[in-house]
C-alpha positions, 0 to 999 in steps of 0.5 A: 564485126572485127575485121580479121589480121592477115597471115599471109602476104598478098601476091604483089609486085609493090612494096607491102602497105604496112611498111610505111607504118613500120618505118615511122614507127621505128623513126620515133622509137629510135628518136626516143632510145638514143635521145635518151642514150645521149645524154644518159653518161652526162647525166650520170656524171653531172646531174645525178641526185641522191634520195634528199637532193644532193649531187651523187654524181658518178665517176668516168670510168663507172659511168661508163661501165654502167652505159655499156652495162646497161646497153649489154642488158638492152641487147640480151633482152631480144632473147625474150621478146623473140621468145615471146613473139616466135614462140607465144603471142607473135610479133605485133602482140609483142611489140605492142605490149612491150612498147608500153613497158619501153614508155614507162621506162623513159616516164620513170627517169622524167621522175626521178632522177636519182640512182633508184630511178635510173636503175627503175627507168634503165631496167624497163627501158632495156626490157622494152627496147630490147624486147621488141628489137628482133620482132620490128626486124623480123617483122620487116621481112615478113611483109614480103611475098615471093614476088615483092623479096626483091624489094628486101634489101632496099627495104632494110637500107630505108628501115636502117635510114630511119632509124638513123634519121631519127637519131640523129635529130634526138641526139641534136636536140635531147643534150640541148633540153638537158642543158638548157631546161634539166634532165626531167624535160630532157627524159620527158620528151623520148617517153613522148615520142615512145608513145608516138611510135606505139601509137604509129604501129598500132595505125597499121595493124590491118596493113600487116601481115600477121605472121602466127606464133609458131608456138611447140613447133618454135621449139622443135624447129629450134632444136632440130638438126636444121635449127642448130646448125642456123644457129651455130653457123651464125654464133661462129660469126657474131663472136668475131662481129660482138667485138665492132660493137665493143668499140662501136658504142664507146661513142656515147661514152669515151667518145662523149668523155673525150670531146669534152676536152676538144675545142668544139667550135664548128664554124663559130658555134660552140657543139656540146660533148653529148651532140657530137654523136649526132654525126653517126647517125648524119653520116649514116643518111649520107653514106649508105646509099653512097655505097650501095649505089656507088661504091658496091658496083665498083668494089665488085668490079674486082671483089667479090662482095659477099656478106663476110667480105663486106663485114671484113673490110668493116672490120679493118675500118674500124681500126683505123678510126680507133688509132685516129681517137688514140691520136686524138688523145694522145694530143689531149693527154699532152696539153693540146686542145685539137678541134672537133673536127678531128673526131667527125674524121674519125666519125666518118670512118666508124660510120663507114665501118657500121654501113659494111657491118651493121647493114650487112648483118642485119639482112644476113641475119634474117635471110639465113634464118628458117621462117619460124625462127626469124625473130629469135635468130635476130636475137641472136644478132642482138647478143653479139651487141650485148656481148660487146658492149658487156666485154666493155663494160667489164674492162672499165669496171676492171681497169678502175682503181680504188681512188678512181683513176684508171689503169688504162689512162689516157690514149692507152685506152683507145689503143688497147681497143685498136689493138684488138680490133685489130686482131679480131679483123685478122681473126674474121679474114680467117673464118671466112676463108674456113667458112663453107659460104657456099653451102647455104649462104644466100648471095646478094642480087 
């Protein structure tokens, strides 16, 4: 007899039992994304093969507008799978349908590594990837009752650890298969490790709470007077968050590209260009309980954190570690050739900045949305990552010129960015200050 799906947490003061099965199964998901993302600007610019073998390698400012294309793509497709999960099959049909996409996506690019199976492998990896990303995090909250809410926030700092875990071991050991074995086996493994994570969440469907798709009622309640102000509320401030993600992601590409000309000898060891965007990721595992066990408590002694107070000291953070790259580059374009180092620095800064942003958002994200539309509201978060990185993708496809040369060379690149970075930390300060928080805008315990 099939044992019938639960629709409904169980009264309980622990930590739901399908959770673990979630964690695991976004640690080896993320490993196979950014292992993948890792290498893919290096690939593009170096391994690269035309239909009869021959190198057809791409030039920077290309390779990297189609990385933030192809990640703006990744970022829009949540809106579907939030159709999907909230409106037709629910979350865990959706995730486990669109995870067989995600696979065959990463089996194309193990393939063919010619343009034809980038574009192939790229399209159904960002249909796949993005597809399930507002369900897994919806999914989280759904395992909660109201007796075991409590355990939310330290619950989404752990899924946001594994996923960091997980990329940050990807990110070490993909550029390393790329470089030493070539880019089959280098695309090989993430596929692998996709099946893996599909093959984890599938262990756990009797743990989970099934919450049904809402079907019509999805729809009423998106476009009721509720639904619409949700959404409004929040599009107001994810336009001002779609900019951190404009520069965020520019670590696996001008990031990669600029620490190509570094010296990356790190206590002897020489550290390829792809690998240094391990250290968000580390930095990640390291400082975000840092700051909620230590650096939180003292900040509230004399601010009061809510959300957008938090997302605002992100913001400015952010800048600073943009001016460090322009220094950085500045160095480079006058013949210098700075350490490594000087990159984690700013590292560490950009990962501080995440922790405030990223973190924040995601559980402003899901305790603001009505309980029909957890998914598709997270998708909405998702947008603002893809309207960054199209923002990004825009400008280096505009800034090309016609040789190939840039028209924001060298460290004017990276100020550009600071500068309207900047400007969009200004911005966010302002919002807030008009934003009516304490209307609906649940506090943080």
């Amino acid at each position: 007899m099939k044992i019938p799906f639960r629709t409904a947490p169980a009264p309980s003061t622990e930590i739901p039992s399908g959770i673990p099965f979630i964690i695991g199964n976004e640690l080896a998901e993320r490993f196979s994304y950014y292992g993948m993302r890792a290498i893919l600007v290096v690939f593009m610019t170096q391994y690269l093969m035309d239909a009869s073998g021959s190198p057809d390698p791409m030039t920077e400012n290309e390779a990297k507008a189609y990385f933030h294309l192809f990640v703006s793509i990744t970022y829009f497709t949540p809106f579907f799978g939030a159709l999907l999960a909230d409106g037709l099959l629910g979350k865990y049909r959706t995730i486990i349908l669109l995870s067989i996409v995600y696979c065959l996506g990463h089996f194309s690019l193990a393939l063919d590594d010619t343009r034809t199976g980038l574009l192939v492998g790229q399209a159904l990896i960002a249909l796949g990837a993005g597809g399930i990303k507002p369900c897994v995090s919806a999914h989280v909250g759904d395992q909660f009752g109201a007796s075991n809410q409590y355990w939310l926030g330290k619950v989404f700092s752990w899924f946001y650890l594994a996923v960091n875990l997980g990329a940050f071991v990807s990110m070490l050991l993909i550029p390393w298969l790329l470089k030493t074995y070539g880019a089959s086996l280098a695309f090989l493994v993430p596929g692998l490790l996709m099946l893996l994570a599909t093959v984890i969440f599938w262990s756990g469907r009797y743990r989970f709470v099934h919450i049904p798709a809402a079907g019509m009622n999805f729809v009423r309640d998106v476009l009721s007077g509720e639904g619409l102000r949700c959404l409004g509320r929040l599009s107001g401030i994810y336009l001002f968050i779609a900019m951190f993600w404009a520069l965020f992601d520019q670590t696996g590409s001008s990031w990669v590209l600029q620490a190509q000309r570094m010296d990356r000898q790190v206590f002897g060891i020489e550290i390829l260009p792809s690998q240094i965007q391990a250290a968000n990721p580390l930095l990640i595992v390291v400082l975000t309980p840092l700051f909620y066990r230590l650096l939180y408590p003292a900040l509230a002694r004399f601010l009061h954190l809510s959300y957008l107070n938090k997302i605002a000291i992100g913001l400015f953070i952010t800048v600073f570690s943009f001016v460090l790259v322009a220094g950085i580059q500045m160095r480079l374009d006058a013949g210098f050739y700075p350490g490594i180092c000087w990159q984690l620095l700013a590292y560490l800064l950009l990962t501080s900045a995440e922790v405030m942003v990223s973190i924040t958002c995601l559980e402003f994200s899901y305790t603001q949305a009505p309980r029909t539309m957890k998914s598709f509201v997270m998708s909405f978060y998702m947008a603002a990552i893809a309207l960054g990185n199209l923002f990004t993708s825009a400008v280096n496809y505009f800034i090309e010129n016609p040789d190939g040369s840039s028209r924001l060379a060298g460290a004017s690149y990276f100020w550009f960015f600071a500068a309207l970075m900047l400007a969009t930390a200004l911005g966010f300060v302002w919002h807030s200050r008009h934003y009516q928080e304490k209307a609906y805008l649940q506090e943080e315990a």
